[in-house]
N, C-alpha and C positions, 0 to 999 in steps of 0.2 A: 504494500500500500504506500503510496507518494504521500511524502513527508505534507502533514497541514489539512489531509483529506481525515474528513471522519466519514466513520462510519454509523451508520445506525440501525440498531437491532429492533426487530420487532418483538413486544412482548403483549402480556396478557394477563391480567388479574382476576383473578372470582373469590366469591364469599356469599353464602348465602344463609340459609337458613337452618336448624340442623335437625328439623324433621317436615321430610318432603311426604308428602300426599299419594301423588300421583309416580311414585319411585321410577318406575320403565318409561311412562312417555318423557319423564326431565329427564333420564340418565339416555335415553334415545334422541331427543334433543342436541344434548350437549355433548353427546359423541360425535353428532349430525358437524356442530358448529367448530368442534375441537380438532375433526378432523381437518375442514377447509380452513382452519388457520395453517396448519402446520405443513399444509399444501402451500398455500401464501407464504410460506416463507418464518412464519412463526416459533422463534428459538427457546424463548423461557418465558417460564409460565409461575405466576406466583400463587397460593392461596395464603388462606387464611389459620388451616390446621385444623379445622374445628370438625367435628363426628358430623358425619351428614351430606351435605351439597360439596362443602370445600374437599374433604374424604373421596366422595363417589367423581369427585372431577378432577384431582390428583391422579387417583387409577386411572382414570380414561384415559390420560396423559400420557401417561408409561405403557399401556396397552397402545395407546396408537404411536406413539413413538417406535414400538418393538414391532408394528405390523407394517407400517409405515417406510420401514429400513431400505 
C-alpha cells in the first residue's frame, strides 16, 4: 500500500434483545443479511456478548465465515 493511502474496513455491529420470539424466522433473517455483508466485503463484526440475538449472531458469523471460505 503507497505511503499516505488509507484504507478502510468495513465493519458491522449488532445487539439486541436477549429473548427472541420468533427464534428461526430472526436467526433466518440475519443469516439472510450476514451472509450479503460478508459477500460485500465485510471483515469484522462486533457484538454485544449478551445470551440471545448478540449469541445467535456471533455463531452465524463463524458458521458463514467457515462456509463462506
Amino acid at each position: 500500500m503507497p505511503k499516505g493511502e488509507t484504507v478502510i474496513r468495513k465493519k458491522c455491529s449488532f445487539t439486541g434483545h436477549r429473548s427472541i420470539s420468533d427464534i428461526s424466522t430472526v436467526k433466518s433473517k440475519v443469516r439472510e443479511i450476514l451472509s450479503e455483508l460478508i459477500k460485500d466485503g465485510y471483515k469484522d463484526f462486533y457484538n454485544g456478548g449478551t445470551l440471545g440475538f448478540d449469541t445467535m449472531c456471533a455463531l452465524e458469523v463463524i458458521n458463514l465465515k467457515k462456509e463462506l471460505r
